[in-house]
C-alpha positions as a Markdown table, in Angstrom:
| # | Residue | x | y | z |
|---|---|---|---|---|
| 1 | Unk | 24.1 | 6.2 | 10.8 |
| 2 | Unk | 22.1 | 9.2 | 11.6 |
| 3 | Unk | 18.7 | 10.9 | 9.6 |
| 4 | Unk | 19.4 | 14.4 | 9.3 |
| 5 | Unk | 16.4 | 17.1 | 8.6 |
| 6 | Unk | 17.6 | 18.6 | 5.3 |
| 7 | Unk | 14.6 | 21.3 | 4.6 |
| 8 | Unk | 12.3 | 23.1 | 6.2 |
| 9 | Unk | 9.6 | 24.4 | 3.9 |
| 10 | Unk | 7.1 | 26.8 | 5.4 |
| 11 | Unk | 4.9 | 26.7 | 2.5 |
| 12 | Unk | 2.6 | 30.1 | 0.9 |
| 13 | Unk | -0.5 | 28.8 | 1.1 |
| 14 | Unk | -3.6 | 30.2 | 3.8 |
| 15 | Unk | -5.5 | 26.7 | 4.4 |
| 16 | Unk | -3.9 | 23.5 | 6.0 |
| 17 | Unk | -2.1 | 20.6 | 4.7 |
| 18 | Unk | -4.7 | 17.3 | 5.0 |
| 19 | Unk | -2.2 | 15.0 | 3.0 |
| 20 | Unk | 0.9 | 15.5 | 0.9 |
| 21 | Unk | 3.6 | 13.4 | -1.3 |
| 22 | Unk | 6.8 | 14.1 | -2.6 |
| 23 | Unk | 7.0 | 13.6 | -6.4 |
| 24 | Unk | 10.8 | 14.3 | -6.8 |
| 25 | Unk | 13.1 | 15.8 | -4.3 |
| 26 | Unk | 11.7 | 19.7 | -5.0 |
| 27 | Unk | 8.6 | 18.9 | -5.5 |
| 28 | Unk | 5.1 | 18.0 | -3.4 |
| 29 | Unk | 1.7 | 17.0 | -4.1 |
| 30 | Unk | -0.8 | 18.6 | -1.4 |
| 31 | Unk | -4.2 | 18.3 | -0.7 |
| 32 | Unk | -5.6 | 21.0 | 1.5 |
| 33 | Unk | -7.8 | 22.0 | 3.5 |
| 34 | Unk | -10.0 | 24.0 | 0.8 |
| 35 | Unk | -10.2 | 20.3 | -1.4 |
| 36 | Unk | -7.3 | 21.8 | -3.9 |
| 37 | Unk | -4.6 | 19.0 | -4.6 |
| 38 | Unk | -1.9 | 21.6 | -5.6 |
| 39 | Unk | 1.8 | 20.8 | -7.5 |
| 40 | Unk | 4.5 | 22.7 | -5.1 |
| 41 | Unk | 8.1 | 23.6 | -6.0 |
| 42 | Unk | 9.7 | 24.3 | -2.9 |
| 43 | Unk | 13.1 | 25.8 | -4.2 |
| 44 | Unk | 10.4 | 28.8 | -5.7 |
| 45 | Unk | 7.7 | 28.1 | -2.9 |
| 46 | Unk | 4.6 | 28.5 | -5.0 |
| 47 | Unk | 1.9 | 25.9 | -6.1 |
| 48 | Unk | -0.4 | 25.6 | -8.8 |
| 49 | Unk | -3.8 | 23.7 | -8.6 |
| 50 | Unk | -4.2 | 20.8 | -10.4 |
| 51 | Unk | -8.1 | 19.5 | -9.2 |
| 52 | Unk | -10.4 | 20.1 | -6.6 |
| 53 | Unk | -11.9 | 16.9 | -4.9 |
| 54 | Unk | -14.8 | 18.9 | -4.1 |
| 55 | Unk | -17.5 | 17.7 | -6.7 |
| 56 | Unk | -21.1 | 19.1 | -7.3 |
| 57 | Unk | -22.4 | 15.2 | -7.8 |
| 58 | Unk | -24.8 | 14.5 | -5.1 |
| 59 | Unk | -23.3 | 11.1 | -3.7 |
| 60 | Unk | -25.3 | 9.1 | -1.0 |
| 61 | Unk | -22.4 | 9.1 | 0.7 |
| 62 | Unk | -21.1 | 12.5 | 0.6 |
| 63 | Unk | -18.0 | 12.1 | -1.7 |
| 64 | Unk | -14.2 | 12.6 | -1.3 |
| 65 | Unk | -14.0 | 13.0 | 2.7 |
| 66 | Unk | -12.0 | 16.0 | 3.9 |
| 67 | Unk | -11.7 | 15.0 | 6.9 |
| 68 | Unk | -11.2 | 11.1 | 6.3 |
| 69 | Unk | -7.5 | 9.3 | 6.4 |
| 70 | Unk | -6.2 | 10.4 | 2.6 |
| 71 | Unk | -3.1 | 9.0 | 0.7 |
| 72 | Unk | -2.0 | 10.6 | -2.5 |
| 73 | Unk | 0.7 | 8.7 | -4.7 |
| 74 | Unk | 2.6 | 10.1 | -7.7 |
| 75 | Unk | 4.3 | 8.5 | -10.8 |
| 76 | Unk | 5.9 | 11.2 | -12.4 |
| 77 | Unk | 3.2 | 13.9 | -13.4 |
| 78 | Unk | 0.7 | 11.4 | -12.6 |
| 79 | Unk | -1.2 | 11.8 | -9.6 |
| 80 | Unk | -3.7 | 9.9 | -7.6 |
| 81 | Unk | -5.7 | 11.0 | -4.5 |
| 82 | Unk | -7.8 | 8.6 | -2.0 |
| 83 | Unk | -9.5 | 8.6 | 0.7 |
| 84 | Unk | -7.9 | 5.3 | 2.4 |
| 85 | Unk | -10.5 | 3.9 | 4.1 |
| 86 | Unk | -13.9 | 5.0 | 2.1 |
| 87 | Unk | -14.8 | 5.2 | -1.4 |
| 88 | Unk | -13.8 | 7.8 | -3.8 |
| 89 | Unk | -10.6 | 9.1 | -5.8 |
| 90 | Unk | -9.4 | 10.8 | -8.6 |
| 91 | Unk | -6.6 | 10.8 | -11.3 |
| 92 | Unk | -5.0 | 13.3 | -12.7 |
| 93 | Unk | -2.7 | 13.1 | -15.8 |
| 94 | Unk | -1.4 | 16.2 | -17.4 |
| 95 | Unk | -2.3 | 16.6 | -20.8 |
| 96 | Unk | -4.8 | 13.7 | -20.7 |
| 97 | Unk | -7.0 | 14.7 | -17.9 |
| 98 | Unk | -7.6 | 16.5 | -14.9 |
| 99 | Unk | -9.8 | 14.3 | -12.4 |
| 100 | Unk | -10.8 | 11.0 | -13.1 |
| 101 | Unk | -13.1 | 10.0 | -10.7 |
| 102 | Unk | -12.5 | 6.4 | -9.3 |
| 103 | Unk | -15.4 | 4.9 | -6.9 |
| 104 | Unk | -15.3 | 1.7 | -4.7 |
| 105 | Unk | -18.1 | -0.2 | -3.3 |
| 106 | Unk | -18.7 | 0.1 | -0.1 |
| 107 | Unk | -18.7 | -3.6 | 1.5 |
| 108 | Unk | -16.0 | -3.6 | 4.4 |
| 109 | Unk | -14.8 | -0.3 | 2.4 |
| 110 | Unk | -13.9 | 1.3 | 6.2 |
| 111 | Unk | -11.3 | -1.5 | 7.0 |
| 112 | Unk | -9.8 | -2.1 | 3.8 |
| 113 | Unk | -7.4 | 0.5 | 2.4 |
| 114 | Unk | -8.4 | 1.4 | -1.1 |
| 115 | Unk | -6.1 | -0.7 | -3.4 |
| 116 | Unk | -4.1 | 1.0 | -5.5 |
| 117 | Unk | -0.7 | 1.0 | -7.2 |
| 118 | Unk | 0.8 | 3.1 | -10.4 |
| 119 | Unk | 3.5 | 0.8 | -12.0 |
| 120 | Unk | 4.7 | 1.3 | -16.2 |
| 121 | Unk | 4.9 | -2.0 | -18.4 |
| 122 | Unk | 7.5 | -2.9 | -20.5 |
| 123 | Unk | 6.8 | -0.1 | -23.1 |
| 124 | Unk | 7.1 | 2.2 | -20.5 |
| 125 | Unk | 3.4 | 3.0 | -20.8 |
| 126 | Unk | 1.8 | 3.9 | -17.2 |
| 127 | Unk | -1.3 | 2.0 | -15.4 |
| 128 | Unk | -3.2 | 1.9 | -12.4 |
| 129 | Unk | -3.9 | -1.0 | -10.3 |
| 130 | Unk | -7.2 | 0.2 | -8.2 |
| 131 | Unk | -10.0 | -1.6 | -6.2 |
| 132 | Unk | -13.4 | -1.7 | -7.8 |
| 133 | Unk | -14.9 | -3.8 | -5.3 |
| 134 | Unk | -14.1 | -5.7 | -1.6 |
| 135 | Unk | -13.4 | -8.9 | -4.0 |
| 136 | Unk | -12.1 | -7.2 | -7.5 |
| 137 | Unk | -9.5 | -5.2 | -8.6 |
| 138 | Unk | -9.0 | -3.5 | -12.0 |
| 139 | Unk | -5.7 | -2.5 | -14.2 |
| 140 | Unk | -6.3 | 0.2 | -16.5 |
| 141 | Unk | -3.7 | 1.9 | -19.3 |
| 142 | Unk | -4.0 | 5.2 | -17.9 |
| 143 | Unk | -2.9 | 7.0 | -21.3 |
| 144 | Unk | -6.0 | 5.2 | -23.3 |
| 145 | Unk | -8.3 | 4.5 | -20.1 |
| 146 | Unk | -8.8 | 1.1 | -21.3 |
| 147 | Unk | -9.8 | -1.1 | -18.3 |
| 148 | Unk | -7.4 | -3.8 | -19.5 |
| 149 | Unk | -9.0 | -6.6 | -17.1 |
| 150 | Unk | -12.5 | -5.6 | -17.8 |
| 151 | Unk | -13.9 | -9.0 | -18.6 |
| 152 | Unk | -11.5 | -11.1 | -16.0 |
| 153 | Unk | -13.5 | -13.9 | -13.8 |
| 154 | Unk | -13.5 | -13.5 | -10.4 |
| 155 | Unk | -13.1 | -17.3 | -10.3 |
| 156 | Unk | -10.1 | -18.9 | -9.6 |
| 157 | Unk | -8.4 | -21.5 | -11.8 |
| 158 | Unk | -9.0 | -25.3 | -10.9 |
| 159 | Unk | -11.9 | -23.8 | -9.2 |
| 160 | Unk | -14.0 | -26.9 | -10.6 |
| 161 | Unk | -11.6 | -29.1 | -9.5 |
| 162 | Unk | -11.3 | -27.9 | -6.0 |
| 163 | Unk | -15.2 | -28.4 | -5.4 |
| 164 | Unk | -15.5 | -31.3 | -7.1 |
| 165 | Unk | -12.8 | -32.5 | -4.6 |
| 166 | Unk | -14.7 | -31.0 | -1.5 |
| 167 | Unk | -18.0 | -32.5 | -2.5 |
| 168 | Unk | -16.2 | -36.4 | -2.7 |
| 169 | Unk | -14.7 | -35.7 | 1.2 |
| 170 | Unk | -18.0 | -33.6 | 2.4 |
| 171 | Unk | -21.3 | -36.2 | 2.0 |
| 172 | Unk | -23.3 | -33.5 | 3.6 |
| 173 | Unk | -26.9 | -32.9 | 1.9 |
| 174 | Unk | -25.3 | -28.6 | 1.9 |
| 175 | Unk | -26.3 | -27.4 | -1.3 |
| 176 | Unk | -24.8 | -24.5 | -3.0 |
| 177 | Unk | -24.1 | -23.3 | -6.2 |
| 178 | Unk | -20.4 | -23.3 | -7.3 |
| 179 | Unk | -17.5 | -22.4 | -8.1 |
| 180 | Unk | -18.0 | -19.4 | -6.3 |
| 181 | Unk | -16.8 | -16.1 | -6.8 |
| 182 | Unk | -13.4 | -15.0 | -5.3 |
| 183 | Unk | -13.9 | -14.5 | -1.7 |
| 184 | Unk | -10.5 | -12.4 | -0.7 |
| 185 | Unk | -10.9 | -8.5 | 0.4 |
| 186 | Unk | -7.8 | -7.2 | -1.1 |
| 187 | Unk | -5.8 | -4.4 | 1.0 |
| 188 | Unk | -2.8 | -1.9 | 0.5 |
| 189 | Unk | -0.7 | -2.7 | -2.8 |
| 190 | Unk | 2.7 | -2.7 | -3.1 |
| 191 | Unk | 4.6 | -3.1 | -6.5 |
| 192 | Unk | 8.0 | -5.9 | -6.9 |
| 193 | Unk | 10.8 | -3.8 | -7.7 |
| 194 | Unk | 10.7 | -5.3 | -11.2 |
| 195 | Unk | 7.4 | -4.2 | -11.5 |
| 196 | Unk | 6.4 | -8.0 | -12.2 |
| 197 | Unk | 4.1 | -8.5 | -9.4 |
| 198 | Unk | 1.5 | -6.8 | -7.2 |
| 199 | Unk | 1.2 | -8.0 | -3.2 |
| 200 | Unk | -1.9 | -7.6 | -1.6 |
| 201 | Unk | -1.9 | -6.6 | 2.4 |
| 202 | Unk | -5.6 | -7.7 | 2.2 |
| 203 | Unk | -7.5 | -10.1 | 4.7 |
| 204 | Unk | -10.0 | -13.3 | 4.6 |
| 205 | Unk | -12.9 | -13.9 | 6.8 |
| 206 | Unk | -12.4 | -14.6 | 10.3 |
| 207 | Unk | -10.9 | -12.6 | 10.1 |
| 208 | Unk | -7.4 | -13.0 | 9.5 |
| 209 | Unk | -4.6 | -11.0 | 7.9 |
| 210 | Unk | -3.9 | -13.1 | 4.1 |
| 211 | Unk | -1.3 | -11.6 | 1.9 |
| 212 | Unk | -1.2 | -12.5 | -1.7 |
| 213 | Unk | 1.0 | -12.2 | -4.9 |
| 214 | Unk | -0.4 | -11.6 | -8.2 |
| 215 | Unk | 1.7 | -11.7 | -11.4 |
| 216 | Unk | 0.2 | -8.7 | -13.2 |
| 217 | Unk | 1.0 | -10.1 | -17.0 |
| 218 | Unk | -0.7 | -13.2 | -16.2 |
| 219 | Unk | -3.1 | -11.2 | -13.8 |
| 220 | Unk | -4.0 | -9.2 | -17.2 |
| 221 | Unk | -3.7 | -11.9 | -19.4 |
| 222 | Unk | -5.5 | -14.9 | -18.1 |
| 223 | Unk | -9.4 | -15.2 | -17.8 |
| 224 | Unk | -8.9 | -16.9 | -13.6 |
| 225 | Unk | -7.9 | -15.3 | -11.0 |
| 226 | Unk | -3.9 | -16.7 | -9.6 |
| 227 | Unk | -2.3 | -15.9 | -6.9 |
| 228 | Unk | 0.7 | -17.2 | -4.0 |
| 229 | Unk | -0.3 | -16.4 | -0.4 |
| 230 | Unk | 2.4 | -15.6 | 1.7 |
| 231 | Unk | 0.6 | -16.7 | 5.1 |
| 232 | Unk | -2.5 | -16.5 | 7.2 |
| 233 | Unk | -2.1 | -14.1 | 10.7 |
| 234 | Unk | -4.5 | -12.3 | 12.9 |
| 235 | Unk | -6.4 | -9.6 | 11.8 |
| 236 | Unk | -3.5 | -6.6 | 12.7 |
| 237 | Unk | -2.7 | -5.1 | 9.3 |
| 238 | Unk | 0.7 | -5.9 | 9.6 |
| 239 | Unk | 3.3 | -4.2 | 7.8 |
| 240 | Unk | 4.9 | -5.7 | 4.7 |
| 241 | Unk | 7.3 | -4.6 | 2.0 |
| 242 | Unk | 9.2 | -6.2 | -0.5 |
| 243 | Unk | 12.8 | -7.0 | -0.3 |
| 244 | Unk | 13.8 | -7.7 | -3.6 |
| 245 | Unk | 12.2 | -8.9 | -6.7 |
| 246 | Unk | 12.0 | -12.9 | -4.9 |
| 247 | Unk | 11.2 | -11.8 | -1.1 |
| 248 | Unk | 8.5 | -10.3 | 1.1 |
| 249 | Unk | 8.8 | -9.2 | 4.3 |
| 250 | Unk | 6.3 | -9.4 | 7.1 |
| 251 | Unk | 6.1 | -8.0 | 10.5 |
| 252 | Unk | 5.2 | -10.9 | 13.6 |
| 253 | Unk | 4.0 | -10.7 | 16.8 |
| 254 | Unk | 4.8 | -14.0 | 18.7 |
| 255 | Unk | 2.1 | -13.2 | 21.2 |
| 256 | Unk | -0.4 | -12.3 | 19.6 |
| 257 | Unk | 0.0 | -15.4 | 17.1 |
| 258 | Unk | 0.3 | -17.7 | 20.6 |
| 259 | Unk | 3.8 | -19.0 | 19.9 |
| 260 | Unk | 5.1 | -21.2 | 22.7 |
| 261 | Unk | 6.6 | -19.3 | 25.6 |
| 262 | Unk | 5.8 | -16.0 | 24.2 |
| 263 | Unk | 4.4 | -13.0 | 26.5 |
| 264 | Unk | 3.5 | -9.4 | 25.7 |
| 265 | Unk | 7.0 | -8.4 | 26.1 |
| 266 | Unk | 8.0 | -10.7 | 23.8 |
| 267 | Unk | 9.8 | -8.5 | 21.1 |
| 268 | Unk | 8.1 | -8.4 | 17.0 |
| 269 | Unk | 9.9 | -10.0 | 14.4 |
| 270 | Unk | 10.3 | -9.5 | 10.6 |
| 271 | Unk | 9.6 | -12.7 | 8.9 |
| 272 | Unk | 11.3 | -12.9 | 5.8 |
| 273 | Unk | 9.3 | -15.2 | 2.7 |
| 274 | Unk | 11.1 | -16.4 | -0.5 |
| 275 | Unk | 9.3 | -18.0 | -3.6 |
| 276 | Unk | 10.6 | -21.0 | -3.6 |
| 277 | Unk | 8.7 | -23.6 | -6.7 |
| 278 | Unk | 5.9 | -21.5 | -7.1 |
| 279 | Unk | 5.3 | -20.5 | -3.4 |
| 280 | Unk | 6.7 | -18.9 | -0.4 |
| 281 | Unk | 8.4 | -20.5 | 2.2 |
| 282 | Unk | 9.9 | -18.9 | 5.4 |
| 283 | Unk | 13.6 | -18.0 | 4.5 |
| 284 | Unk | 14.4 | -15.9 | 8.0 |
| 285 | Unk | 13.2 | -14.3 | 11.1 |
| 286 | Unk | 14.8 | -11.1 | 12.6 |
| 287 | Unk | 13.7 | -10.1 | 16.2 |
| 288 | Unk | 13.6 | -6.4 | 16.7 |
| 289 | Unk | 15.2 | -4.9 | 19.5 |
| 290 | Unk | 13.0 | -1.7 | 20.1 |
| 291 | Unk | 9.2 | -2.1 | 20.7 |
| 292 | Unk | 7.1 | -1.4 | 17.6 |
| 293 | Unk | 3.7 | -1.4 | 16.9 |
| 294 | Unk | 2.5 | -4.3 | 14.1 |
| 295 | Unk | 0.9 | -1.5 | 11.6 |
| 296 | Unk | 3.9 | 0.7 | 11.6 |
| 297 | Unk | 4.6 | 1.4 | 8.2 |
| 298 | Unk | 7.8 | -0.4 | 6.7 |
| 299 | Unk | 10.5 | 0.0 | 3.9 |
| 300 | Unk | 13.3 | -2.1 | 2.5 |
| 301 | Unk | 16.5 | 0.7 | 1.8 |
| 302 | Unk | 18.5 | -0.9 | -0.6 |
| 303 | Unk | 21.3 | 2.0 | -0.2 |
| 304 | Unk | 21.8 | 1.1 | 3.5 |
| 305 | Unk | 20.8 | -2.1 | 2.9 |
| 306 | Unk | 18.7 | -2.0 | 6.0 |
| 307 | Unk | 14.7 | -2.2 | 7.0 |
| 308 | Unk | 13.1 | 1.3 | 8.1 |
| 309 | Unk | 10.2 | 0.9 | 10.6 |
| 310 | Unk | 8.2 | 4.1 | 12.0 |
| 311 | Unk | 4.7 | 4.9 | 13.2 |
| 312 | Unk | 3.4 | 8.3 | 14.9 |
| 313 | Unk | 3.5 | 6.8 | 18.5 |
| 314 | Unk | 6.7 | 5.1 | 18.0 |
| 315 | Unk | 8.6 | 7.1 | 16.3 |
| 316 | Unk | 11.6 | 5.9 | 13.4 |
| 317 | Unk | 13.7 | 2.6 | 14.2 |
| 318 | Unk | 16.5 | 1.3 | 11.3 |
| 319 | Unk | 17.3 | -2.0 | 11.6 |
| 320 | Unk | 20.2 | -4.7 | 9.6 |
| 321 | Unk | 19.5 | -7.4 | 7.7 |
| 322 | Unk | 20.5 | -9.0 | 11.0 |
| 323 | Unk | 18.1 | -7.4 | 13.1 |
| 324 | Unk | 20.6 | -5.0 | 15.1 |
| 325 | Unk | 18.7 | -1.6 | 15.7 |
| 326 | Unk | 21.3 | 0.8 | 14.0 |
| 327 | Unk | 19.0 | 3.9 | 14.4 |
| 328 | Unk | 16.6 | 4.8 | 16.4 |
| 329 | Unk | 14.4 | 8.2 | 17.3 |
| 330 | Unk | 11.2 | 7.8 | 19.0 |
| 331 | Unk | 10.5 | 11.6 | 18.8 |
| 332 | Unk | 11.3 | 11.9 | 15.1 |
| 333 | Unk | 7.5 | 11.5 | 13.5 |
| 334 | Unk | 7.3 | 10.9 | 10.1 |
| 335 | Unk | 4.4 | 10.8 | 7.6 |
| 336 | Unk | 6.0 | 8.8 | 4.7 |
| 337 | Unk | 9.3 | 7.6 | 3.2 |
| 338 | Unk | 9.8 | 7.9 | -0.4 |
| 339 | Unk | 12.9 | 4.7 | -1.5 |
| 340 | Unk | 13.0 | 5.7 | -4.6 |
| 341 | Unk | 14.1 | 9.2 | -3.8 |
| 342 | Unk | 15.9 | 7.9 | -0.1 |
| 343 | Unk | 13.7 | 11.0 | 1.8 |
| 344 | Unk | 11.1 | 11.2 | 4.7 |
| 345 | Unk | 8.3 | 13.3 | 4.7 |
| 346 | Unk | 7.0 | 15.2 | 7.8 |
| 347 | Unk | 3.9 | 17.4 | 7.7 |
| 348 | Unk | 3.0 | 19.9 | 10.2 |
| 349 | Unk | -0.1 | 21.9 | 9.6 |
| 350 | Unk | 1.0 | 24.7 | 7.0 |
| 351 | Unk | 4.9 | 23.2 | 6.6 |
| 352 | Unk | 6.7 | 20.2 | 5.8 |
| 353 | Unk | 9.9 | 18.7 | 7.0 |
| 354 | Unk | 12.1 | 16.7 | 4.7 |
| 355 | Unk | 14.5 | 14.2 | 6.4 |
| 356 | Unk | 17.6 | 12.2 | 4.7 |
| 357 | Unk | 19.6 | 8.9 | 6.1 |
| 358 | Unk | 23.5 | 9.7 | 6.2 |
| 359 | Unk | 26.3 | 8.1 | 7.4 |
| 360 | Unk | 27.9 | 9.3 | 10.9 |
């Protein structure tokens, strides 16, 4: 296996790429340096702007950050920018819209990466999962704007029960009110293959990493708040991705988690989680052969059947289902992978690099 670099597009524009996505093979979504998020064809090289995410509100905080770690993600023309680790973002939707403005608050806001997700229900009708708050997330129908979990509780079910269980085993004279509300600061969100569910990479207090799956009918549907945890780790915003519709997969650092006879050599693993009766249960553990950092970002390829792991200081590693390294380039930098269209994404000032896995 090899990853060859298929294009390089040295792109017709005078300011600076901040961010940029691929929305099909030939074509990007760019935000620049002027604030433009521009459409790009690169077989024509020219771009036409969709938005600015300069505004002429006077926010206390100062608005869409230039300057601040951005992410923009596509579903077909859809397109939504944000800034990752503060407050603001827009949507655009051609035809409907051009910049929906979408605001956070700000509690913890600058170590929890805004929440959000694109997915289409069975109808084929498109929504957006997004954070609203450290605690709440929203799902709106993006083609009517209807915030379709608008009045949901940010209690959980059997919340009742659970405290009236707490209080028989706790004869303290604590007093409190309850049930309280849902204390969870939901993180990155990645969509099941199926589109069926929604995994949080969020954290509880402790802190600790605590990743959770929702079932977004039920998630929509039910007044309480549901959910299967996957497991409890430290706080490293570890990468996860899903495997297929039934399995999760977690990076680990023995180490760091104090595993018996463990040392700071001691390789990562994936941890592999399948829901098994309602919850996850540990199905597999890989140990990876090249050193990786914890927060690289991670993919399941289901055409080479194989997990891809890269970060900008270590570079791209491919590993099996077995945990054999089968690539691995720790010079080959990469900004994002796209598995739907099987391409990398490489930006570099004013160009971009587009990269492809083949076989030898």
């Amino acid at each position: 296996m090899k990853v060859n670099k298929i294009r390089e597009i040295s792109l017709n524009i005078e300011e600076n790429i901040l961010s940029a996505s691929l929305s099909n093979p030939t074509e990007l979504v760019l935000l620049t340096s002027s604030g433009s998020i521009l459409r790009y064809n690169t077989d024509a090289n020219t771009g036409k702007q969709l938005f600015s995410v300069i505004s002429d509100m006077g926010y206390s905080d100062g608005g869409f950050d230039l300057a601040a770690q951005t992410s923009i993600y596509t579903m077909e023309e859809i397109v939504v920018v944000v800034n990752d680790y503060k407050r603001h973002g827009f949507v655009h939707f051609p035809g409907a819209y051009e910049a929906l403005h979408l605001w956070r608050e700000d509690y913890h806001a600058d170590i929890s990466k805004y929440p959000i997700a694109l997915y289409k229900n069975i109808e084929g009708i498109p929504h957006l999962i997004y954070g609203e708050a450290w605690n709440h997330i929203q799902i709106m129908n993006l083609a009517s704007l209807q915030i379709l979990t608008a009045s949901k509780s940010l209690i959980e079910e059997n919340a009742e029960e659970w405290y009236v269980e707490y209080f028989k085993k706790n004869s303290d004279n604590t007093k409190f009110a309850w049930p309280k509300p849902y204390d969870y600061f939901f993180g990155e969100l990645h969509i099941s293959p199926n589109q069926k569910n929604v995994l949080s990479a969020g954290w509880d207090w402790g802190s600790f990493d605590s990743y959770r799956i929702f079932g977004l009918e039920k998630f929509i549907e039910s007044h309480r708040i549901s959910n299967l945890r996957i497991g409890a780790w430290e706080h490293e915003n570890r990468a996860t991705c899903w495997v297929d519709n039934n399995t999760v997969a977690v990076l680990y650092n023995p180490f760091s988690e104090g595993d018996e006879n463990s040392t700071m050599d001691t390789a990562l693993e994936i941890h592999l989680y399948k829901i098994a009766l309602n919850k996850f249960e540990i199905e597999k553990k890989l140990q990876i052969e090249s050193k990786h950092e914890i927060n690289s970002k991670m993919y399941f390829d289901k055409k080479t059947n194989s997990f891809i792991i890269f970060s900008v200081t270590d570079g791209l590693t491919i590993i099996s289902p077995e945990g054999e390294t089968i690539f691995r380039d720790q010079n080959l930098i990469l900004d994002n992978y796209y598995p739907n269209l099987e391409l990398f994404l490489s930006i570099n000032n004013k160009s971009i690099s587009i990269y492809e896995i083949a076989d030898y």
